[in-house]
FIVOVEX-790790 format. One line per 3 residues: number of its first residue (from 1); for each residue x, y, z of C-alpha. Coordinates in steps of 0.05 Angstrom, whole numbers. Example, Ala and Ser with C-alpha at 12.3 -4.5 7.8 and 13.67 -1.06 7.14 Angstrom:
REM residues 2
1	246,-90,156 ~ 273,-21,143
This chain:
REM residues 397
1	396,1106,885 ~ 389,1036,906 ~ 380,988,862
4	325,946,832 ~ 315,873,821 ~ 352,869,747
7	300,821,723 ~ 254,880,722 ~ 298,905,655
10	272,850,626 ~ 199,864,620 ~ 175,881,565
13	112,911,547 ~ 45,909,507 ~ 56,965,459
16	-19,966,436 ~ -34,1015,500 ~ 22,1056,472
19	-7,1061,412 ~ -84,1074,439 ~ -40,1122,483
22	-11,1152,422 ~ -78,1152,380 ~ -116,1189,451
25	-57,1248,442 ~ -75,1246,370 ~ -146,1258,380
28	-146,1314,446 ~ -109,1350,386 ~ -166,1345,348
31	-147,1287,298 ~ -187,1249,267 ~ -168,1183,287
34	-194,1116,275 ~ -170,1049,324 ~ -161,996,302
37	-100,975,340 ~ -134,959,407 ~ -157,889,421
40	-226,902,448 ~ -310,892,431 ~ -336,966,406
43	-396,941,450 ~ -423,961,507 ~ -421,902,560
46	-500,868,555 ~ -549,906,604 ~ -577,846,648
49	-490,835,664 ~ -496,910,688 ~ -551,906,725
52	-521,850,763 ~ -469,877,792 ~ -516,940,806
55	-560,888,845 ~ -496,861,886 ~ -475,929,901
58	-538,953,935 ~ -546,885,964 ~ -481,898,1009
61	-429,859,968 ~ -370,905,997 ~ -321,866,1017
64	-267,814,1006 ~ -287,743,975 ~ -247,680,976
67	-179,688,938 ~ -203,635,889 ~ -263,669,873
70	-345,659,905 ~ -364,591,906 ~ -424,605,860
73	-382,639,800 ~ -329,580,803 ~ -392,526,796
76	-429,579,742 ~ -355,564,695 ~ -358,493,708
79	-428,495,683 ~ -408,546,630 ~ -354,486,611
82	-399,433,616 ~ -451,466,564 ~ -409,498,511
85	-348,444,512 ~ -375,379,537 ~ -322,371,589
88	-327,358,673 ~ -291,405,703 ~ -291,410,789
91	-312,476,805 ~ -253,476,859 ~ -209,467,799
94	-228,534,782 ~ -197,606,801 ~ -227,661,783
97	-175,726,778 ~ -168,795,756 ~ -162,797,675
100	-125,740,627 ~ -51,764,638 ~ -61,739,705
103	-65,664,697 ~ -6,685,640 ~ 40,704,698
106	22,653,749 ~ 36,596,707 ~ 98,633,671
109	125,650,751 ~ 111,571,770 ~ 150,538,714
112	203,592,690 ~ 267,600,717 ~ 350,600,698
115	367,531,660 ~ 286,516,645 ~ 254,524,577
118	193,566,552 ~ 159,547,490 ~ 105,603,463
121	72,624,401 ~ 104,671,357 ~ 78,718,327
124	35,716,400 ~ 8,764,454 ~ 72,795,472
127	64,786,550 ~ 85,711,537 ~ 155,727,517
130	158,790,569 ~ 137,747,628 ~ 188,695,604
133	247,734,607 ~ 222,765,675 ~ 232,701,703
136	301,682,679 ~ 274,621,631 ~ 291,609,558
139	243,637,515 ~ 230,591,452 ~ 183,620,389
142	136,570,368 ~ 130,606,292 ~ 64,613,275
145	63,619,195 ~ 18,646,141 ~ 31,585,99
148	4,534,150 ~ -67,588,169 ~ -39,617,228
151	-49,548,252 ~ 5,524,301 ~ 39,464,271
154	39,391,313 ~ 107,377,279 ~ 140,436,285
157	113,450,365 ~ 137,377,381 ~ 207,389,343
160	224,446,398 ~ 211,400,464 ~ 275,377,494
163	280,351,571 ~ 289,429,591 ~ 218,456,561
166	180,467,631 ~ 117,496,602 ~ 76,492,529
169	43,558,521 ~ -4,554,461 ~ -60,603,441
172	-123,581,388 ~ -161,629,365 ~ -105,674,355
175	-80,737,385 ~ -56,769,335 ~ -66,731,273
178	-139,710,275 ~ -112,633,266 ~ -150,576,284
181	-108,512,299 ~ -157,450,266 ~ -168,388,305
184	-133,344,273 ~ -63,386,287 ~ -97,380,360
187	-101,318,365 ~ -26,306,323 ~ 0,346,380
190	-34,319,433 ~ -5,245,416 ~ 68,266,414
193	71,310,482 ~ 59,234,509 ~ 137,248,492
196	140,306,543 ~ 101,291,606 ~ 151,330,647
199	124,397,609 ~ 58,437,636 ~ 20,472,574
202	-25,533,590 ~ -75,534,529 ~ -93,611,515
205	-169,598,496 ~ -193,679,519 ~ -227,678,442
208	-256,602,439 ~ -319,636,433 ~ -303,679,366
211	-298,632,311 ~ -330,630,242 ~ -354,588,175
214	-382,533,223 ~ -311,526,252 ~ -322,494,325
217	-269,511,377 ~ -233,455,398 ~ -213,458,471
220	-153,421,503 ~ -194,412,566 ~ -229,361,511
223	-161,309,523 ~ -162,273,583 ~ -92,249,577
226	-67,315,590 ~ -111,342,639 ~ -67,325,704
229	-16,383,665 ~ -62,425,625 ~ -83,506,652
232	-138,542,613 ~ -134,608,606 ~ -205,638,589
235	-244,693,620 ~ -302,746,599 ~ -266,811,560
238	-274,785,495 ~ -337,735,491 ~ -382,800,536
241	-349,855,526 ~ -325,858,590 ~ -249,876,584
244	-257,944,636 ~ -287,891,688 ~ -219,854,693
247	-254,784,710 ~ -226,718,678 ~ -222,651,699
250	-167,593,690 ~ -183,515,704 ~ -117,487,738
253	-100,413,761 ~ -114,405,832 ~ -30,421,858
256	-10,475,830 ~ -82,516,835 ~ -70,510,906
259	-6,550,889 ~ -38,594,851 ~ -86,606,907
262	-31,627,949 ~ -3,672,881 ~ -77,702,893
265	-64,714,967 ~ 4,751,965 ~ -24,791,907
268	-89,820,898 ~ -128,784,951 ~ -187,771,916
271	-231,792,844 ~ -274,852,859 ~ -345,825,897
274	-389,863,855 ~ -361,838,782 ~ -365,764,812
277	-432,770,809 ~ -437,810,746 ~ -397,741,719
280	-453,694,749 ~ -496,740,711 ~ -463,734,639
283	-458,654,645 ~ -520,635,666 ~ -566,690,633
286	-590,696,557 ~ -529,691,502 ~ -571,719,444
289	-519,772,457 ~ -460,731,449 ~ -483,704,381
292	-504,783,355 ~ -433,802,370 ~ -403,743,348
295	-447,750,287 ~ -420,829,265 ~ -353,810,274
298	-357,762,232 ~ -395,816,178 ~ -334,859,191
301	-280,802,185 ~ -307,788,105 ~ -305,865,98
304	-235,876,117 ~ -206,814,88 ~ -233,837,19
307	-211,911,31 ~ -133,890,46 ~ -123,849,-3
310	-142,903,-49 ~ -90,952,-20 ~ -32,958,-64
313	28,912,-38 ~ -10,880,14 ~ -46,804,18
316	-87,785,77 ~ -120,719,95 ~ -180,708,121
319	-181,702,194 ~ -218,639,229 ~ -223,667,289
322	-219,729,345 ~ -227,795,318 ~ -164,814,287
325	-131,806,208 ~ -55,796,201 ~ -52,823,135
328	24,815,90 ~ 48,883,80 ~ 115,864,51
331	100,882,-21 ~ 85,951,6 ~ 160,966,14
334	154,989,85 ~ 179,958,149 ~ 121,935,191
337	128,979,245 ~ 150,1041,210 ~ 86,1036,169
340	42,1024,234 ~ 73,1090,256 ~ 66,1127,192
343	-8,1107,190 ~ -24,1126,253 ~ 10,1192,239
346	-8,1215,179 ~ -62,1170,155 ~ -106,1172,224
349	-104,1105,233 ~ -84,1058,289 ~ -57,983,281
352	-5,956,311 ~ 63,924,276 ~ 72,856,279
355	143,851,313 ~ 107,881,369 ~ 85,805,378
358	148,775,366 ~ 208,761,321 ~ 168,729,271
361	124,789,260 ~ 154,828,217 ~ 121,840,144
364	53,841,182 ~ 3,891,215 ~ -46,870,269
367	-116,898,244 ~ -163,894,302 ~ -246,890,270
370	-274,907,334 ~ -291,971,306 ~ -354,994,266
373	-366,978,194 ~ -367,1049,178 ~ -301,1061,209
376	-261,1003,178 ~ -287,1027,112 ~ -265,1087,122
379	-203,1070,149 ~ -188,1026,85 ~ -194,1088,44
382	-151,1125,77 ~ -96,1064,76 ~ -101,1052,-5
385	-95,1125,-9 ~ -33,1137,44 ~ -2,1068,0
388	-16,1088,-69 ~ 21,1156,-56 ~ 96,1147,-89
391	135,1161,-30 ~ 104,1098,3 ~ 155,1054,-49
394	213,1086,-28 ~ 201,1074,50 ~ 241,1030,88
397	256,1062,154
């Protein structure tokens, strides 16, 4: 057989569509089977977004668009940017692509390769670290720690630059842990990668919409003295409810969105027509819907921070932003993924281990909340009871 390109045994994958895989086997079986491993809204995307792209449909919106997305889109996200963030941003500074692991692998393809560095979060969305081995690059964990809130920390990011690092990949809110880096770390950070002007940073910001207490999300768009380097990563999935529509958007200094353009071109050509306009829709129309989600996430976030921490053997903080918990299962005497898998098994329950999102994972589940109140209740029952059984101390596969 000939052979393949032998970077390609270096991708990895995002095992939370194994396990919604996994938990859809489960269920044609006729299990019971509650998910909360996958990282999407429960809602239905808001009706005037639908009706939208219904409207563009009819109206004959068939064909291909302009690689970097329709002109009125790209000036709705500067406006969108403008509004919610305070910050100018050219509209021709925008590309608008399929999804959020797009930008991930454009900017990951432009700066990796053999002899250059990666820094990325860790525990982090696991296409980071698979997209940085692809290209031949050093992957370096950023460790993102229960001690300092999930937060990243200024010091310790800044401690793993050297004159190899090519690219800063940083994520706030958090995928997986719900961690919100403050402002002040921001702006400590910010300062000292005066140090590093030869490294790009692609700030994750796909959940700067989901954060809670009065916590305002602080945007690295917001630092001028960085923009000429910076890539935002953002999009719709999360903040509408949109994840089927795979539409997102990243914001890139003037260069290198040019080459991502062309990326764009010997890819996928262009973002479906119809969910452009379904975009245009969700950005400039009401976002009473945005604050009702936001709102019952945040109801279920209290309720499942107070429900694992009462499990035996496991602590959770309480997460600032995105919709998912990272709870502490160590005291439970389990291995993190071995208990994801028992759970899933013979609890009915679906979460995801936390070495699944790198080597600094393990101890933790991911607990997604974007699930009903009823069913994270009921899903906590059936955890204190699978954990208070006395097998459950003796596990340690």
């Amino acid at each position: 057989m000939t052979s393949v390109n032998p970077a390609f045994s270096r991708i990895g994958e995002e095992n939370a569509f194994a396990v919604l895989a996994r938990a859809a086997e489960l269920e044609r079986q006729g299990r019971d089977i509650i998910n909360l491993g996958i990282g999407q809204p429960d809602f239905k995307t808001p009706p005037h977004i639908v009706d939208a792209a219904v409207k563009a449909l009819r109206d004959g919106e068939h064909g291909y668009t302009d690689a970097t997305g329709i002109a009125p889109l790209r000036e709705a996200v500067a406006e969108d940017l403008l509004r919610r963030l305070d910050v100018e941003v050219a509209s021709d500074s925008v590309l608008i692509v399929p999804g959020g692991k797009v930008t991930m692998f454009m900017a990951i393809q432009m700066f990796g390769e053999p002899g250059a560095d990666i820094v990325y979060p860790d525990p982090g969305f696991p296409i980071y670290r698979s997209m940085i081995e692809f290209t031949g690059a050093r992957p370096v964990p950023l460790p993102v720690r229960e001690t300092n809130g999930f937060a990243f920390s200024a010091e310790e990011t800044l401690g793993l630059m050297t004159s190899q690092t090519r690219l800063l990949i940083l994520n706030s809110p958090a995928n997986p842990t719900g961690g919100v880096t403050p402002r002040e770390e921001i702006d400590k950070l910010v300062a000292g990668l005066a140090n590093w002007p030869h490294a790009a940073i692609l700030s994750d910001e796909i959940y700067g919409q989901l954060t809670y207490d009065g916590l305002a999300h602080q945007s690295l768009l917001a630092y001028p003295e960085i923009r000429d380097r910076l890539i935002l990563l953002d999009g719709w999935s999360k903040t509408y409810a949109m994840t089927g529509w795979r539409l997102g958007y990243s914001v890139w200094p003037k260069p290198w969105r040019d080459l991502a353009r062309k990326l764009a071109v010997n890819s996928y050509s262009c973002v479906n027509s119809a969910a452009q306009f379904a975009g245009i829709a969700a950005l400039k129309g009401p976002q009473d819907s945005v604050a009702a989600m936001r709102a019952e996430f945040d109801r279920r976030r209290k309720a499942v921070t107070v429900g694992l921490n009462r499990l035996p053997g496991v602590r959770a903080a309480t997460p600032k932003g995105a919709f998912y918990a990272f709870p502490n299962i160590a005291g439970s005497g389990w291995k993190a993924k071995a208990l994801a898998s028992a759970l899933l098994q013979d609890a009915g329950i679906a979460t995801i281990g936390g070495p699944d999102f790198g080597v600094h994972g393990e101890g933790y589940l991911r607990v997604s909340y974007a699930n009903s109140l009823e069913n994270i209740n009921r899903a906590l029952e059936r955890m204190r009871d699978f954990l208070s059984r006395p097998a459950t101390a003796r596990a340690n596969a």
